[in-house]
N, CA, C and O atoms as a MOPAC input file, in Angstrom:
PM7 MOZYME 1SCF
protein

 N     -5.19800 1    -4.86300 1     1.82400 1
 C     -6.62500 1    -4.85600 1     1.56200 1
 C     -6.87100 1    -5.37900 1     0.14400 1
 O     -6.37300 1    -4.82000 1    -0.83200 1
 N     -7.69700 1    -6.53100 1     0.04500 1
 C     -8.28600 1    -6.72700 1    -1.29500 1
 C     -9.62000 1    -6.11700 1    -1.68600 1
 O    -10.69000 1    -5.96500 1    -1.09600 1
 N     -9.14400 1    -5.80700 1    -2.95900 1
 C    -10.99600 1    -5.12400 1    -3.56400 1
 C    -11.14800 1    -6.19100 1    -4.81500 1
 O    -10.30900 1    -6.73300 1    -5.53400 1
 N    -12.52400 1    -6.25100 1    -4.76000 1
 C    -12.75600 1    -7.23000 1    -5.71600 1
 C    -14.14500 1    -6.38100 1    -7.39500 1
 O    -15.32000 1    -6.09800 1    -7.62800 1
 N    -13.29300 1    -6.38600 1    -7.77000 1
 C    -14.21500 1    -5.26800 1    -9.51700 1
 C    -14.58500 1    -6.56000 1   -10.20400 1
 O    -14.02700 1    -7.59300 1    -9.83500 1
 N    -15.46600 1    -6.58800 1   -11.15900 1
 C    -15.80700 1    -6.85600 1   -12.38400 1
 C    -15.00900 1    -6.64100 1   -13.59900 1
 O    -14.34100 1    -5.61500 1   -13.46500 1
 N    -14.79000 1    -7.30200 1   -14.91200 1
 C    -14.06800 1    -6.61900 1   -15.33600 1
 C    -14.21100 1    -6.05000 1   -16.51400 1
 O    -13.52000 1    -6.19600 1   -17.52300 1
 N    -15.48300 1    -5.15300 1   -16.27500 1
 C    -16.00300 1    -4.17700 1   -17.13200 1
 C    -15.73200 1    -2.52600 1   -16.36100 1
 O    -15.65500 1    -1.45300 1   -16.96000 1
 N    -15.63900 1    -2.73700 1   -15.06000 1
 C    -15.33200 1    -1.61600 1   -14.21200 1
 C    -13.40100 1    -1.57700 1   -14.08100 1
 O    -12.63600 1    -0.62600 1   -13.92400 1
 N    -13.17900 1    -2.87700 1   -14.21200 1
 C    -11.05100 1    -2.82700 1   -14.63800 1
 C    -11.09200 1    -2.43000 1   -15.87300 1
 O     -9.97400 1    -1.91800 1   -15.91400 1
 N    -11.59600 1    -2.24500 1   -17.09400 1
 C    -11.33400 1    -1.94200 1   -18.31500 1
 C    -11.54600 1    -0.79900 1   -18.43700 1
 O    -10.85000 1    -0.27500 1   -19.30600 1
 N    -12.46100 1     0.07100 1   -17.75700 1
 C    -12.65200 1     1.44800 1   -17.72100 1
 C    -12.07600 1     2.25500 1   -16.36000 1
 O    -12.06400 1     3.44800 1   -16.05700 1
 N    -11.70200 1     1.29100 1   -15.82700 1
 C    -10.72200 1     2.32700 1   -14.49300 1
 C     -9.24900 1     1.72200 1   -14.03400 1
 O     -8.67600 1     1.70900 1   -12.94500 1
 N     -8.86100 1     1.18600 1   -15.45800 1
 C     -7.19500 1     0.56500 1   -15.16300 1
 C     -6.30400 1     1.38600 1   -14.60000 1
 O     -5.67600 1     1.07900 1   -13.58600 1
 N     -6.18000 1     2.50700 1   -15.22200 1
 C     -5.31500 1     3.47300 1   -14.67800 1
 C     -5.31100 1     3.83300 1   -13.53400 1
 O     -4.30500 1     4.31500 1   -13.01300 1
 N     -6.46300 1     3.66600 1   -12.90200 1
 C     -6.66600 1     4.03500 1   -11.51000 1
 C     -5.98600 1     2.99500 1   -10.26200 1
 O     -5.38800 1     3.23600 1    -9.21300 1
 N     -6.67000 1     0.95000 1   -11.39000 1
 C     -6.13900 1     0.41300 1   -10.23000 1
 C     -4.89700 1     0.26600 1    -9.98500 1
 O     -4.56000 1     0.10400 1    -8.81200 1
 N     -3.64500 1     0.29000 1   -11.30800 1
 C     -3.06600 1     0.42500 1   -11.44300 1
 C     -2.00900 1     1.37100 1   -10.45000 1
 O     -0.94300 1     0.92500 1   -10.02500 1
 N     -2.43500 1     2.53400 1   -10.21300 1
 C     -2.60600 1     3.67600 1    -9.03600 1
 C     -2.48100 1     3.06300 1    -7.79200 1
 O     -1.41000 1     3.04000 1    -7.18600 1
 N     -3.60000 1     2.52300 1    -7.33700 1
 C     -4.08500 1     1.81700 1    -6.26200 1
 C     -3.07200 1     0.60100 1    -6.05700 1
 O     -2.74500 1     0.31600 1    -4.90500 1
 N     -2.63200 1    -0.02600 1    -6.98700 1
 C     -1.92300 1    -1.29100 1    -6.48900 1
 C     -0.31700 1    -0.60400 1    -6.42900 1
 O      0.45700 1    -0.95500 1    -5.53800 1
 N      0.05200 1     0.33400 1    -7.40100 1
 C      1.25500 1     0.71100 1    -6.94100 1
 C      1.48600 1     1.88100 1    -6.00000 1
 O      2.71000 1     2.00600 1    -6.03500 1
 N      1.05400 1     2.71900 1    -5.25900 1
 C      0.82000 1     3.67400 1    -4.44700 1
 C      0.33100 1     3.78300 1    -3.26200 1
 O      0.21700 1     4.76700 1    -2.53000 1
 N     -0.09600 1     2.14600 1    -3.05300 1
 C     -1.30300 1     1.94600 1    -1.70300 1
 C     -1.26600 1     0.48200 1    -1.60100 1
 O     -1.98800 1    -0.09000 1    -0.78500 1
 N     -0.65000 1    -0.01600 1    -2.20200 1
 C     -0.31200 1    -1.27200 1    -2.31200 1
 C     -1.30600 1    -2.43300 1    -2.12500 1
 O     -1.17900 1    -3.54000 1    -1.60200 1
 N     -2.41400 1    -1.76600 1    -2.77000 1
 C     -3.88300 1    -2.68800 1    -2.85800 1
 C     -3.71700 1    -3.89300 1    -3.60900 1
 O     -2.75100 1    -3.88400 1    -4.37200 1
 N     -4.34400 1    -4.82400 1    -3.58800 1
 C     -4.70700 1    -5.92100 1    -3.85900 1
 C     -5.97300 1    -6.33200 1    -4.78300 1
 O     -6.94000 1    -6.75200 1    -4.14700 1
 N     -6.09200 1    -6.28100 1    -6.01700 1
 C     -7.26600 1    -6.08900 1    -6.74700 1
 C     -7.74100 1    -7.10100 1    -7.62500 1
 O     -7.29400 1    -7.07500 1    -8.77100 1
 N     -8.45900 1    -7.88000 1    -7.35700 1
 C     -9.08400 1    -9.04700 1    -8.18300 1
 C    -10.02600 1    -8.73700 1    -9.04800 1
 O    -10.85700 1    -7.90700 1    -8.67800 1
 N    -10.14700 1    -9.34500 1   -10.47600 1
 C    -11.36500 1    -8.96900 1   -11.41500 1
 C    -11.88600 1   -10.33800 1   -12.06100 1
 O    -11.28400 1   -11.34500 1   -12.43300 1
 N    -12.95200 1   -10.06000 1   -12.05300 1
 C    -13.75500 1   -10.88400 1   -12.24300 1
 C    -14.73100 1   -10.99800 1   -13.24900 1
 O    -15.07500 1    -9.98400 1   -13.85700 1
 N    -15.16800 1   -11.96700 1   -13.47800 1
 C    -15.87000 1   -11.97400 1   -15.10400 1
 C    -16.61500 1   -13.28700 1   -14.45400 1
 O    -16.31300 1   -14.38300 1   -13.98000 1
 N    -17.83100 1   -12.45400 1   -14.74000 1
 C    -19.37000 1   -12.98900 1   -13.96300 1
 C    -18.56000 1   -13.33600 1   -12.86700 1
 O    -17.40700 1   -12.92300 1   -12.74300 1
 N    -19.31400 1   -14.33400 1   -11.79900 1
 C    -19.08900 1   -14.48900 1   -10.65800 1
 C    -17.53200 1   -15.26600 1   -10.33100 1
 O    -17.36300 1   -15.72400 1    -9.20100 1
 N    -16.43400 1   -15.38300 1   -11.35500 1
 C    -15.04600 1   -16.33900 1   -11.18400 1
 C    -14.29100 1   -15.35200 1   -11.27900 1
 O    -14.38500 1   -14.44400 1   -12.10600 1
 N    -13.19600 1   -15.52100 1   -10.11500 1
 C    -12.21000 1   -14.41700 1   -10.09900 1
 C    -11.18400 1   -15.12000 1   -11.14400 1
 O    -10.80400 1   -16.29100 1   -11.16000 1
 N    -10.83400 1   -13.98900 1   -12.05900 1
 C    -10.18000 1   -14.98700 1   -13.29000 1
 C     -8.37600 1   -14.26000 1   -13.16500 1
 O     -7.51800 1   -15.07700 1   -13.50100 1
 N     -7.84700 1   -12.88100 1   -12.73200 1
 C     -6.79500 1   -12.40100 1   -12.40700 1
 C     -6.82600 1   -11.02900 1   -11.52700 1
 O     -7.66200 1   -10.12700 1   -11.49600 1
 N     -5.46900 1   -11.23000 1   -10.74900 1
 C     -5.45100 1   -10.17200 1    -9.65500 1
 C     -4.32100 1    -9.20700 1   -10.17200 1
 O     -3.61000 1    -9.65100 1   -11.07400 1
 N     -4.05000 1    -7.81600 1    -9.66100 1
 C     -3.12800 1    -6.89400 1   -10.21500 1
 C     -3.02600 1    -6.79100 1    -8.69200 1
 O     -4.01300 1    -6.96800 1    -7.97800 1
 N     -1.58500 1    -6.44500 1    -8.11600 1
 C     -0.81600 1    -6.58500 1    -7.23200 1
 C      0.26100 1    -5.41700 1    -7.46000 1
 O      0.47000 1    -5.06500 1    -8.62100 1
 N      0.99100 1    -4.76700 1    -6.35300 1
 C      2.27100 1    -4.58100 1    -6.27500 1
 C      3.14100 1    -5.17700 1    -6.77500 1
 O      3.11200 1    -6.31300 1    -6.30200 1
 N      4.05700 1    -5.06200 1    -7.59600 1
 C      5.49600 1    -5.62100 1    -8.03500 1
 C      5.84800 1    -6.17700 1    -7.06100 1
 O      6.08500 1    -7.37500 1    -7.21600 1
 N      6.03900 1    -5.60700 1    -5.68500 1
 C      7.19500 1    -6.20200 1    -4.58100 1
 C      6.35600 1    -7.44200 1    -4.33200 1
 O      6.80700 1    -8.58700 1    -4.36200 1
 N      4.87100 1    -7.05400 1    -4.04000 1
 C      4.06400 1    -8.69200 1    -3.57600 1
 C      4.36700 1    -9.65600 1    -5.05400 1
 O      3.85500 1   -10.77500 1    -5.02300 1
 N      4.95900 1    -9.38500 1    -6.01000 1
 C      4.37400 1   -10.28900 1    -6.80100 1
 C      6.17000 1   -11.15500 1    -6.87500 1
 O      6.34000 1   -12.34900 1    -7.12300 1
 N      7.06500 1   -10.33500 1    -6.64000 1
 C      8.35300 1   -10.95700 1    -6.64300 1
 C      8.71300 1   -11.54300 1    -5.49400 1
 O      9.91100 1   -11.81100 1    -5.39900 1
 N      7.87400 1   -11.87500 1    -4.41000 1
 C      8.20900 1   -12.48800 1    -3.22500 1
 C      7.17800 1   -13.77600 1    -3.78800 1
 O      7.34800 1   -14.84900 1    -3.20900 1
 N      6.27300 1   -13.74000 1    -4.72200 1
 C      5.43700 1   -14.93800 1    -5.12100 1
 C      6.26800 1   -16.15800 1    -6.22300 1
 O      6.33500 1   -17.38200 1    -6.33200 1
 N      6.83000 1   -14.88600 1    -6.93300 1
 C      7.84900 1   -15.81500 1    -8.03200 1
 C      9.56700 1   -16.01600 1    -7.73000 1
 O     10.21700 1   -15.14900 1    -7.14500 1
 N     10.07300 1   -17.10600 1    -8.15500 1
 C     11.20900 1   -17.36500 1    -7.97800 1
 C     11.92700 1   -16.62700 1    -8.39700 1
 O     11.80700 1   -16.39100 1    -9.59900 1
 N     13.03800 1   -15.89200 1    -7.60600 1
 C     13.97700 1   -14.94200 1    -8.59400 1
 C     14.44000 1   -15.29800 1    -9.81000 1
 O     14.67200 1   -14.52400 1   -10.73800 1
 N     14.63100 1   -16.95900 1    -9.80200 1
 C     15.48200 1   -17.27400 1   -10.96700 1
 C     14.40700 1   -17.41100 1   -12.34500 1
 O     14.85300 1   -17.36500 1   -13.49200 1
 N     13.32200 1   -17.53800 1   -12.12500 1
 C     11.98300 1   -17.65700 1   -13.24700 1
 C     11.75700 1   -15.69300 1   -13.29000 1
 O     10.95900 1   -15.52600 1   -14.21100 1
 N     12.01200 1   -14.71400 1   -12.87800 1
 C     11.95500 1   -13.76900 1   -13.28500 1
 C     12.88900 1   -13.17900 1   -14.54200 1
 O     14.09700 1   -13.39300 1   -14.44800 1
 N     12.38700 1   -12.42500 1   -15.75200 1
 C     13.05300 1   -12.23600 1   -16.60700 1
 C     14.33400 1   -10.81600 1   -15.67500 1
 O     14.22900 1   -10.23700 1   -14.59300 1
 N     15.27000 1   -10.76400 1   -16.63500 1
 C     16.40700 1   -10.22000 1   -16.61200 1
 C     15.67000 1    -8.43600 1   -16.99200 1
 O     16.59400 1    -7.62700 1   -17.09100 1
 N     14.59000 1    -7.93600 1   -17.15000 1
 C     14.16700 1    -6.52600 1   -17.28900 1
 C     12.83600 1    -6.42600 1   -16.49600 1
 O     12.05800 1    -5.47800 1   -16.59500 1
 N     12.68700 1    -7.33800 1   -15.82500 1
 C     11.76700 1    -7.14700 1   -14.62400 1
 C     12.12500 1    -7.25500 1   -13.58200 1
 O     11.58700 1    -6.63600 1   -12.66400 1
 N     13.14500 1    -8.07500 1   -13.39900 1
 C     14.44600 1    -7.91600 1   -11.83200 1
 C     14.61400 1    -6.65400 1   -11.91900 1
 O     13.99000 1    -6.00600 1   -11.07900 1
 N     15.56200 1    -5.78100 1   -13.01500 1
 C     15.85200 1    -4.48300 1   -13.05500 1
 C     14.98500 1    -3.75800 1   -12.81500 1
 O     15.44000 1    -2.77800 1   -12.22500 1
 N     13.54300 1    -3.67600 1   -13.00700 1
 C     12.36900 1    -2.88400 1   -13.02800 1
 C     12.15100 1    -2.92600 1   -11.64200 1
 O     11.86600 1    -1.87300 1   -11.07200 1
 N     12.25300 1    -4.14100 1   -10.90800 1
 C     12.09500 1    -3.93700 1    -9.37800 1
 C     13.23500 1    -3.43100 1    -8.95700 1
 O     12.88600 1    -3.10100 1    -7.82300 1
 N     14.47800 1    -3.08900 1    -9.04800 1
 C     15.39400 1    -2.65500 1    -8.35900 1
 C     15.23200 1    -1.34200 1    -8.71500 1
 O     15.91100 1    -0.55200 1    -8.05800 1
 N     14.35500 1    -0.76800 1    -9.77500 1
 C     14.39700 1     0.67800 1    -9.97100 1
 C     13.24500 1     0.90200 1    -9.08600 1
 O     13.07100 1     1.96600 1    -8.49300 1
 N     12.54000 1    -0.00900 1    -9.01100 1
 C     11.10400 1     0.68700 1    -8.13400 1
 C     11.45000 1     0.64100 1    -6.35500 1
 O     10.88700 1     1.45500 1    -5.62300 1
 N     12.35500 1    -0.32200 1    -5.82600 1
 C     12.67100 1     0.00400 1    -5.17200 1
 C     13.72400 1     0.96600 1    -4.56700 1
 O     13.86100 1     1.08200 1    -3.34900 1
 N     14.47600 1     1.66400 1    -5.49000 1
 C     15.46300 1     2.39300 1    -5.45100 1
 C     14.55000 1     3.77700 1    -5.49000 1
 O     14.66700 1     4.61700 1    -4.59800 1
 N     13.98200 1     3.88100 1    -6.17600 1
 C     12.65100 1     5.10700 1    -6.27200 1
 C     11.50800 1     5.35200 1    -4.98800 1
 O     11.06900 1     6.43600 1    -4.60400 1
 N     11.17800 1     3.96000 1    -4.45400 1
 C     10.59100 1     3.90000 1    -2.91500 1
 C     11.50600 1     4.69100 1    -2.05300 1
 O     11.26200 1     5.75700 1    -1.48600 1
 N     12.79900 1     3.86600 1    -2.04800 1
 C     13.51900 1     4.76700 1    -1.36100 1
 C     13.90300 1     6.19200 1    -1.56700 1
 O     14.29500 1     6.71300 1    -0.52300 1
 N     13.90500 1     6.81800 1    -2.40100 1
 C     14.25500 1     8.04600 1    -2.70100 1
 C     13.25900 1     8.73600 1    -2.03400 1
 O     13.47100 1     9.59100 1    -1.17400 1
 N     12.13200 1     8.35900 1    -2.43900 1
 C     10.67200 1     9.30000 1    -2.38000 1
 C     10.73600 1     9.32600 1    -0.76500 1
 O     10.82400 1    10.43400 1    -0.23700 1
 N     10.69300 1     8.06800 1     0.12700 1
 C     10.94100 1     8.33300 1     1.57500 1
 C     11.89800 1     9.25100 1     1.84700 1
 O     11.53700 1    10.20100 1     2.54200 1
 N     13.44400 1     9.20600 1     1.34500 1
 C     14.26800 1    10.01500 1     1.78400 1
 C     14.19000 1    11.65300 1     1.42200 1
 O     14.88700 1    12.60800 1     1.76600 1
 N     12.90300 1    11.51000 1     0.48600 1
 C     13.04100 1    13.12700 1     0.03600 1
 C     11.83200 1    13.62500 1     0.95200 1
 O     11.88700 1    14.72700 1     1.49800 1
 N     10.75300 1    12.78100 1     1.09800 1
 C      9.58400 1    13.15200 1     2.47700 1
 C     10.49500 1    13.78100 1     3.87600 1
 O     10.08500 1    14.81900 1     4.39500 1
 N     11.36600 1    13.29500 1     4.26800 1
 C     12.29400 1    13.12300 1     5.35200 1
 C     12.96000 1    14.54500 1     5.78800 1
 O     13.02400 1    15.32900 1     6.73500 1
 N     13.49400 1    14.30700 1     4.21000 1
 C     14.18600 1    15.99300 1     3.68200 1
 C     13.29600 1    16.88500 1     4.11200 1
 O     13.42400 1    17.45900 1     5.19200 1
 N     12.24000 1    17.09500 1     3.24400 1
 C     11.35700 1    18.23200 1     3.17500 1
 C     10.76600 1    18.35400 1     4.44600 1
 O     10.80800 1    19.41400 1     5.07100 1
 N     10.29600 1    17.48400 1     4.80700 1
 C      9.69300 1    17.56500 1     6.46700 1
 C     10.58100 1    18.28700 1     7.49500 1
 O     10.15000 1    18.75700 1     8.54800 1
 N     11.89000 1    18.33200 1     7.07900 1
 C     13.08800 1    19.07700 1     8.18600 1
 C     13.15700 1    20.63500 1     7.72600 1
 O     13.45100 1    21.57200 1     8.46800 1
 N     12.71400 1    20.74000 1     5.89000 1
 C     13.46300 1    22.03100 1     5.95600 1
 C     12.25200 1    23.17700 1     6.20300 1
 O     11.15900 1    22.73800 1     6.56200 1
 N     12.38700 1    24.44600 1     6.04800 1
 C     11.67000 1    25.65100 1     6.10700 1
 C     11.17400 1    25.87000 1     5.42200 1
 O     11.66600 1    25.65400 1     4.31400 1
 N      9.96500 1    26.40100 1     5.48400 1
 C      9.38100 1    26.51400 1     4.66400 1
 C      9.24400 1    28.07100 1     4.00000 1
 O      8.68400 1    29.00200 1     4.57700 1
 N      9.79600 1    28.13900 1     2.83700 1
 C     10.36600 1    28.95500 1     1.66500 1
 C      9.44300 1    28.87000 1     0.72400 1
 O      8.93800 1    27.75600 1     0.59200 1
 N      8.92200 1    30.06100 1    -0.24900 1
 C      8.70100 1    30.29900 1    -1.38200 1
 C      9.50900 1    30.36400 1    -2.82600 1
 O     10.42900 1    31.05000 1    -3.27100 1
 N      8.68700 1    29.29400 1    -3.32000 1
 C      9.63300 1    29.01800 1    -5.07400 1
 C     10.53800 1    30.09800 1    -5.19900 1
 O     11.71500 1    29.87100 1    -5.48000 1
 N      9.99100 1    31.59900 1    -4.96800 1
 C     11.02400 1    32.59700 1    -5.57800 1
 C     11.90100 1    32.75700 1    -4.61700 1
 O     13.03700 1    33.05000 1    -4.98800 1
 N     11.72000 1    32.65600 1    -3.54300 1
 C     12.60600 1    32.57500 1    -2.36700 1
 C     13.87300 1    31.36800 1    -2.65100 1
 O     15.06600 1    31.59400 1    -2.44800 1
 N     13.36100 1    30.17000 1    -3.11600 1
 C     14.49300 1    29.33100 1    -3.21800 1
 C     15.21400 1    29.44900 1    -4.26000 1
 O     16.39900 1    29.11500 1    -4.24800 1
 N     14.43900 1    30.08900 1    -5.64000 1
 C     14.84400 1    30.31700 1    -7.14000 1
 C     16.02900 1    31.41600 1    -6.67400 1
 O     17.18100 1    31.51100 1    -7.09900 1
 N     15.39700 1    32.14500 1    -5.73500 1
 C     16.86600 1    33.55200 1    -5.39700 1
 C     18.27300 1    33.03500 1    -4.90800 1
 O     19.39700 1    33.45200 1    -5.18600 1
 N     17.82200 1    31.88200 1    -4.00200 1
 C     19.17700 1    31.19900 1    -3.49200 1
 C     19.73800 1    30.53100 1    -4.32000 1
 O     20.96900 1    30.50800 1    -4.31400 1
 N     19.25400 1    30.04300 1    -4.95100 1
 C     20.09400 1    29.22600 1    -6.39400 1
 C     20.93500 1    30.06800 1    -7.22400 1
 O     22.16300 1    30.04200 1    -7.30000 1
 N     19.97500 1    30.94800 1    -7.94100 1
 C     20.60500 1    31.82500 1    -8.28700 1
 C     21.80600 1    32.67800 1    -7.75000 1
 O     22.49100 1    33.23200 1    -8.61000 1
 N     22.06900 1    32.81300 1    -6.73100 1
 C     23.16600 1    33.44700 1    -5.83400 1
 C     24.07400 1    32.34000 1    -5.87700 1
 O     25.07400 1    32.58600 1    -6.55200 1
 N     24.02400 1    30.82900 1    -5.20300 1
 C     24.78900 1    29.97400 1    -5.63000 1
 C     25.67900 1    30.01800 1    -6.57200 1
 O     26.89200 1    30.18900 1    -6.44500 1
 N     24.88900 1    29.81600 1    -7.80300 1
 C     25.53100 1    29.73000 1    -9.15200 1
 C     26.16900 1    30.78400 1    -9.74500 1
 O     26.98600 1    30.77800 1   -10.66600 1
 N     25.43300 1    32.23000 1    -8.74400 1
 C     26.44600 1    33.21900 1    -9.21000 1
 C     28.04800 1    33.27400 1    -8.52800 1
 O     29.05200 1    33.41500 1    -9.22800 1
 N     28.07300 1    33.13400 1    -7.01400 1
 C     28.82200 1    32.63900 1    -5.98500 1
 C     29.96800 1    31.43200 1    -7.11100 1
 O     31.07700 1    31.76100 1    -7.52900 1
 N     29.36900 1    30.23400 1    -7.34100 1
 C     30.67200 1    29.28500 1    -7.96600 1
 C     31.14600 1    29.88200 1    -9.59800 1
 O     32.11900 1    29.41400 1   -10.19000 1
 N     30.28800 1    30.96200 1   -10.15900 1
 C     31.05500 1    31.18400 1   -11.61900 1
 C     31.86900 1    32.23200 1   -11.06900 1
 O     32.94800 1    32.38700 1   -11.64100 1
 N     31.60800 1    33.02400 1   -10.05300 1
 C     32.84300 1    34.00600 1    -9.30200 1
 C     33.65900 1    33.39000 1    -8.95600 1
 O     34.35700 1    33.56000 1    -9.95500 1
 N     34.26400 1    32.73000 1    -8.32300 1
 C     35.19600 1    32.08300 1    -7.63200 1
 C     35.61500 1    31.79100 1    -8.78300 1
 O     36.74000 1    32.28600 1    -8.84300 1
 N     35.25500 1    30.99600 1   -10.27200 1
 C     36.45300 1    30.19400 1   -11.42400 1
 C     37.12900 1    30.78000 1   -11.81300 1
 O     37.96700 1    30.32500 1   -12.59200 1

């Protein structure tokens, strides 16, 4: 989905689109008077636009962390969706027993 702002409404709600383009993977053009002058995008849309080899050497890395972090966040949705549902002090107690459990055993 593209949204199209002004960019008196991007200067006072960056953080947001910012939000929006990395979290929802919106598409956001701003504009100054009626000429769309730049768009803020997803990282992943924007590295399928540029040549790997014209990408700098700490923005390759920056996408391999953001995709390594996509993935996590799915695999931890995945997780949690399977387990039971427990109270903080409920899980704080099992830990605690854990850790008492492996300093017994040394």
């Amino acid at each position: 989905m593209v949204k199209i702002v002004n960019a008196t409404e991007a200067k006072n709600r960056f953080g947001d689109m910012i939000q929006r383009a990395y979290l929802r993977g919106q598409h956001l053009i701003i504009k100054r008077g009626d000429i769309p002058v730049v768009a803020i995008v997803p990282i992943s849309d924007y590295e399928k636009l540029i040549p790997q080899d014209k990408v700098s050497i700490d923005l390759a890395n920056s996408i391999k962390e953001d995709k390594a972090r996509k993935q996590l966040l799915k695999f931890l949705d995945k997780v949690h969706k399977k387990m039971p549902q427990i109270s903080e002090d409920e899980a704080n107690q099992d830990i605690q027993k854990a850790i008492y459990g492996i300093r017994k055993a040394k």
